[in-house]
C-alpha positions as semicolon CSV with decimal commas, in nm:
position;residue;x (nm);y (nm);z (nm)
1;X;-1,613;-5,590;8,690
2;X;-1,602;-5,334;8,390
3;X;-1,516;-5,484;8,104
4;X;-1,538;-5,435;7,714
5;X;-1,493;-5,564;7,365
6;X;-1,300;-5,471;7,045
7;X;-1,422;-5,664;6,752
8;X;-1,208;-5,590;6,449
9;X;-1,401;-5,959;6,272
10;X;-1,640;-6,203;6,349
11;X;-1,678;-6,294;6,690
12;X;-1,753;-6,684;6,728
13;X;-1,733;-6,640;7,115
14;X;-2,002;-6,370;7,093
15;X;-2,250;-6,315;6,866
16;X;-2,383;-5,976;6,751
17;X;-2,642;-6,052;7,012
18;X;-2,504;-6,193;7,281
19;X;-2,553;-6,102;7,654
20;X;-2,180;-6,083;7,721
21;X;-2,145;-5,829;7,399
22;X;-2,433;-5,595;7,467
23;X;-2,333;-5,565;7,894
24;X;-1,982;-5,429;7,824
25;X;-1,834;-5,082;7,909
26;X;-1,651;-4,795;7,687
27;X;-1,297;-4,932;7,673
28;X;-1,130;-4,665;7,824
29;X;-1,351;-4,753;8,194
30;X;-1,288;-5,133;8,115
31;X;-1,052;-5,320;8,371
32;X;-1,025;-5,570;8,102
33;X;-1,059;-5,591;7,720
34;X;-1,120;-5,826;7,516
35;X;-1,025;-5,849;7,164
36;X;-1,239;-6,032;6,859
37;X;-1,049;-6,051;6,524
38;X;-0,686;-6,045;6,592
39;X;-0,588;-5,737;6,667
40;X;-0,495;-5,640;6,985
41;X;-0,317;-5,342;7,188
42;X;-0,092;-5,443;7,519
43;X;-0,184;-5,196;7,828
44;X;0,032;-5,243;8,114
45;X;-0,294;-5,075;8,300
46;X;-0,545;-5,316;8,232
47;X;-0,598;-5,633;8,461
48;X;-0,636;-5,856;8,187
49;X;-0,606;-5,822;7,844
50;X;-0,798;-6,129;7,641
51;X;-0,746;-6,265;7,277
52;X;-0,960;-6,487;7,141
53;X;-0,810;-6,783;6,989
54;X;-0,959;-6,990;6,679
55;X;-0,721;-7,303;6,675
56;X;-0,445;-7,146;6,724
57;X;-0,177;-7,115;7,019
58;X;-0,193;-6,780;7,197
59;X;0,167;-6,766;7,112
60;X;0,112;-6,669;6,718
61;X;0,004;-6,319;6,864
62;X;0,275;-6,222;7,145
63;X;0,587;-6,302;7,309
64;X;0,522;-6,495;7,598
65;X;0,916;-6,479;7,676
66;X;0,825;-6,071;7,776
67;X;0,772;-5,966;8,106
68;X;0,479;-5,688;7,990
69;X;0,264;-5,929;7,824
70;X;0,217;-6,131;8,183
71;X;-0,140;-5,984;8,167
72;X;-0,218;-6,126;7,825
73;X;-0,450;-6,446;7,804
74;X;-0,642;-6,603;7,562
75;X;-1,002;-6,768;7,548
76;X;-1,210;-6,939;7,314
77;X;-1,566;-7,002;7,395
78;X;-1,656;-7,362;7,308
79;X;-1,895;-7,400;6,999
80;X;-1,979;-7,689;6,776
81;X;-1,941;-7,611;6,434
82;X;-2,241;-7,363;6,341
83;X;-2,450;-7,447;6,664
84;X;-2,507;-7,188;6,936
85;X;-2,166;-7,117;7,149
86;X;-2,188;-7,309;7,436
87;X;-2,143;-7,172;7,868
88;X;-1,802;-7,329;7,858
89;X;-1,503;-7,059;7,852
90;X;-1,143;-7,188;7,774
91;X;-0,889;-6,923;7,928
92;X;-0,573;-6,973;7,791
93;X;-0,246;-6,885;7,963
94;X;0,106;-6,917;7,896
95;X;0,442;-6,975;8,086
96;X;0,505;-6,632;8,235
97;X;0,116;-6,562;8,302
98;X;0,043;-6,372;8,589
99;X;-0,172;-6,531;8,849
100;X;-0,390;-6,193;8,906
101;X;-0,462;-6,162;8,535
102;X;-0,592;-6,516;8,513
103;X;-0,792;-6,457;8,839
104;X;-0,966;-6,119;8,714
105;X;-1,030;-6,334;8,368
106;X;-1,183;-6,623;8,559
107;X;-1,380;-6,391;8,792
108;X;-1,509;-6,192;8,501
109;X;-1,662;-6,550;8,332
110;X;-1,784;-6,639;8,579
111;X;-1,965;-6,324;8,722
112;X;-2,159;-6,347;8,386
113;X;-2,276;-6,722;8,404
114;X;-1,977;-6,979;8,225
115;X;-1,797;-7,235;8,299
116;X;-1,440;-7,152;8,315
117;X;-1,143;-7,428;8,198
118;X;-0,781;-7,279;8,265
119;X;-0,560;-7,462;8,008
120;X;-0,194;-7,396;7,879
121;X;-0,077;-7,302;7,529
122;X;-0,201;-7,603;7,272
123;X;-0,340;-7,601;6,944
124;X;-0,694;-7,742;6,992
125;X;-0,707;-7,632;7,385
126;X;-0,879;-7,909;7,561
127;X;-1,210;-7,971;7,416
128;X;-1,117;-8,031;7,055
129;X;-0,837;-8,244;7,124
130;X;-1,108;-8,458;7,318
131;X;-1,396;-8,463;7,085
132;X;-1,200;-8,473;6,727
133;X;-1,091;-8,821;6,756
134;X;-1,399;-8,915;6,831
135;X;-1,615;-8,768;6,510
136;X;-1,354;-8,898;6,290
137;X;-1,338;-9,251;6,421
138;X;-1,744;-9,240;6,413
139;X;-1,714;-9,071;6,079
140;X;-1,483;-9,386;5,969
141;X;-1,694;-9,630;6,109
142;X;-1,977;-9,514;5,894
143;X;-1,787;-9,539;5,575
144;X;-1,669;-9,862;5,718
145;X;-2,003;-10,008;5,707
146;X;-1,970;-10,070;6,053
147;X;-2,336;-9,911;6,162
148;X;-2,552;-9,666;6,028
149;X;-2,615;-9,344;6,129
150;X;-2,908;-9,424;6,307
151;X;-2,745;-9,728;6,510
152;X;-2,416;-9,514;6,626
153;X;-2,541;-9,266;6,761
154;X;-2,874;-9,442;6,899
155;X;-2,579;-9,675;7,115
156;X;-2,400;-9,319;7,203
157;X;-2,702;-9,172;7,359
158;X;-2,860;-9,457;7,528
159;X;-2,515;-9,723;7,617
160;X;-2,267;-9,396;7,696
161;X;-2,538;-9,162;7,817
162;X;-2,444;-8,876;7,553
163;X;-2,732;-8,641;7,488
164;X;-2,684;-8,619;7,118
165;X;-2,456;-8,938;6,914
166;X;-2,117;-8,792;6,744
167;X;-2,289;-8,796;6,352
168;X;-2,569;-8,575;6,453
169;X;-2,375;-8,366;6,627
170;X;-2,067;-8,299;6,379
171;X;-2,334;-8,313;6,097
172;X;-2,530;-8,024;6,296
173;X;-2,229;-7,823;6,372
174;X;-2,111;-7,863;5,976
175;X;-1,868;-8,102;5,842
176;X;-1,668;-7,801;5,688
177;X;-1,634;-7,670;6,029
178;X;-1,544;-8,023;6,161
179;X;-1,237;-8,076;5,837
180;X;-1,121;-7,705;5,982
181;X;-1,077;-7,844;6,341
182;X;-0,926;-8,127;6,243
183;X;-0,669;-8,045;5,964
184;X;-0,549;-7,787;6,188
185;X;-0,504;-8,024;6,476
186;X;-0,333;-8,293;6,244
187;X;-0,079;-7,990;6,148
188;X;0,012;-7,960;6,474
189;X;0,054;-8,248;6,593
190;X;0,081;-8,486;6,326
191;X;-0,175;-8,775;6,513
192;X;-0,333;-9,015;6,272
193;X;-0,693;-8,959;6,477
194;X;-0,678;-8,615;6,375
195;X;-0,681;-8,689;6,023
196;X;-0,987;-8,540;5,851
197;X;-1,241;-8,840;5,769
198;X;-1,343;-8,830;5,420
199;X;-1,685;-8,696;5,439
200;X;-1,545;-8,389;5,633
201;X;-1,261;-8,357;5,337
202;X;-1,536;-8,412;5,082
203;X;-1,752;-8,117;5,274
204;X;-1,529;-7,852;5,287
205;X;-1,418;-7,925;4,909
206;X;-1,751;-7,907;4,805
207;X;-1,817;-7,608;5,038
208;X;-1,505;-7,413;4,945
209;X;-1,622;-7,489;4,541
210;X;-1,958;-7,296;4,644
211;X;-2,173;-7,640;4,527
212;X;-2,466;-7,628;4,752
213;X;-2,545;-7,929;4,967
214;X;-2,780;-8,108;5,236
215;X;-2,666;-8,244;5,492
216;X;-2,920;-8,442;5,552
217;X;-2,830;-8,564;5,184
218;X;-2,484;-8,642;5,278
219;X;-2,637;-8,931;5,512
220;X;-2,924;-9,030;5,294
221;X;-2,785;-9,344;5,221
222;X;-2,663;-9,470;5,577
223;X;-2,932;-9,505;5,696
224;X;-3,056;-9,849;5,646
């Protein structure tokens, strides 16, 4: 299926390059386009037309109450924090969706090798809303004194069969990234677990101040 991509800003579902990116077609061939960056044109012609979504609801960028916009989705492309973006595709649709544009979306994912998750309308889609709590409890628990570091995520990987424990992986994917995920799911919905833990507040303070840090730094003395 002919497809292709209008990036007007960074794309954190697809990488300068990225497979997906570099196989597309000219956009006027393209039974569905995707756009990267906010901007986006409605085509009545198109199968699908895909927005990608940061955190928030696919709402903020058309009326889902009008009939033409029925081929409009969204997607995000799961990605921890600075780390890689993952196979996982979350396709986005909203109350008057039309059942062959999320079909062609699907189809199109998968034809090129994700995993597709159809999901409605939320802030946070599915994954974040899942994982979030999660960091910031562990992220508690070390300030806590509860367990270091070492001993959370040792007990994640070998007691719950994770393949990396939550600290490494929210300290890999940047706790900046992590206090953006959060605060905006907090907004949203006002839930105490998606608070930003203090670490990730003191992270993106530092970050946004430009002071330079390590994160391996941050955890230097949580270990023991």
């Amino acid at each position: 299926m002919n497809y292709a991509i209008c990036k007007t800003g960074p794309s954190r579902s697809f990488p300068d390059n990225d497979t997906f990116l570099l196989n597309q077609s000219s956009a006027d061939s393209a039974q569905i386009v995707l756009y990267s960056g906010g901007r986006w044109r409605p085509d009545a012609g198109k199968l699908a037309i895909l927005i990608e979504l940061q955190h928030e609801c696919l709402a903020e960028h058309m009326d889902e109450e009008d009939a033409a916009n029925a081929n409009v989705l969204g997607f995000a492309r799961f990605r921890n924090g600075d780390d890689p973006p993952s196979k996982l595709m979350e396709l986005v649709c909203h109350s008057n969706s039309s059942e062959a544009a999320i079909a062609a979306a699907r189809g199109l994912f998968e034809g090129a090798g994700f995993e597709v998750a159809v999901c409605t309308d939320h802030v946070g889609r599915i994954v974040s809303r899942l994982v979030v709590p999660k960091y910031n409890a562990a992220l508690r628990f070390l300030d806590e004194g509860l367990a270091s570091r070492t001993d959370m995520d040792l007990t994640c990987r070998l007691g719950l069969g994770y393949p990396d424990g939550p600290i490494e992986r929210v300290t890999r994917g940047g706790l900046a990234n992590h206090y953006n995920t959060s605060r905006a799911l907090f907004d949203a919905y006002g839930t105490p677990a998606y608070a930003p833990a203090r670490r990730a507040i003191v992270a993106f303070r530092r970050n946004a101040s430009g002071v330079e840090e390590s994160r391996d730094a941050t955890f230097s003395n949580s270990e023991g």
